[in-house]
N, C-alpha and C positions, 0 to 999 in steps of 0.2 A: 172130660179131657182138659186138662193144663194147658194154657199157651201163653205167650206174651200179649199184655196189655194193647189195646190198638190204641195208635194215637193219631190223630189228622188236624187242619187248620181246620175251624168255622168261620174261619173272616176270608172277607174280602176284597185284599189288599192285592195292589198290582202288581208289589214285587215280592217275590218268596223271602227279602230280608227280613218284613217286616211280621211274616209268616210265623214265626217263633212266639211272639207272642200273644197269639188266640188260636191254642191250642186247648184241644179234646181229648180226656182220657176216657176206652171205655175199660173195664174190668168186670167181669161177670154182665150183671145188668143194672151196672150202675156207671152213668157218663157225669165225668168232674168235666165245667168247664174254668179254663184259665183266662183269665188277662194278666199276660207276665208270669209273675210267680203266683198269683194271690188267685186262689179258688171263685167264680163269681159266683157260678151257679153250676147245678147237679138234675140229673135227669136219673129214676128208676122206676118202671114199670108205665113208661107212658108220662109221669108224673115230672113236670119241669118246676126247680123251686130255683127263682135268683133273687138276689142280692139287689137291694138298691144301689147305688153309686154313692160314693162320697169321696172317689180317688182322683180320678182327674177326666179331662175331656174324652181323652184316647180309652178310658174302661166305660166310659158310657157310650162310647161308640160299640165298644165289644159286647153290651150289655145289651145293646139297641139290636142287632143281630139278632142275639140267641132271644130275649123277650123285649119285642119295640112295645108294648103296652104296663108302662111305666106303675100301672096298677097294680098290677100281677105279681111286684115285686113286695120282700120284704126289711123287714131294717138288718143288719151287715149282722150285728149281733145274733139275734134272731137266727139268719141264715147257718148262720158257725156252729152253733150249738143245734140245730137242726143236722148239720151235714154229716157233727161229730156223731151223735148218734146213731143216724143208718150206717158211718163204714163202722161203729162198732158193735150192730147188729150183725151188719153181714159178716165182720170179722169171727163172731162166735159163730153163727151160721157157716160160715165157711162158704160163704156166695162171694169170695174177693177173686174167685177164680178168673182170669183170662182167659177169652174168645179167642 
């Protein structure tokens, strides 16, 4: 079945202004996460990969949320070229489907 993409906050934040930007896409079984506009990190089948920081205090706050073990992260570049990848597995696959 088709449906629209879900999307929710991950953050924290006391007011829903600031709500808008640490935002979660899911589509099929693949979760984009945001800070702002810029993709940090992506979650499929269990599997969480993010992004180190190199943006500003407020994305490493958003980063610190989704993976607080600074380890676990990998270089931006890295990350990009990883992410493009699976959505254009899943795009051939056809797993971009919405929940």
């Amino acid at each position: 079945m088709v449906g629209l993409p879900k999307v929710w906050n991950y953050g924290n934040y006391s007011s829903d202004n600031y709500g808008a930007h640490s935002l979660a896409v899911r589509m099929g079984g693949l979760t984009v996460y945001f800070s702002y506009k810029t993709p940090i990190a992506y979650e499929t089948l269990g599997d969480l990969v993010c992004s180190e920081n190199y943006w500003s205090s407020t994305t490493g706050k958003h980063l610190n949320w989704i993976q607080p073990d600074k380890k676990q992260r990998i270089p931006n570049d890295v990350f990009n070229t990883q992410l493009i990848a699976e959505l254009e597995k899943r795009e051939k696959g056809g797993d971009l489907r919405c929940q």
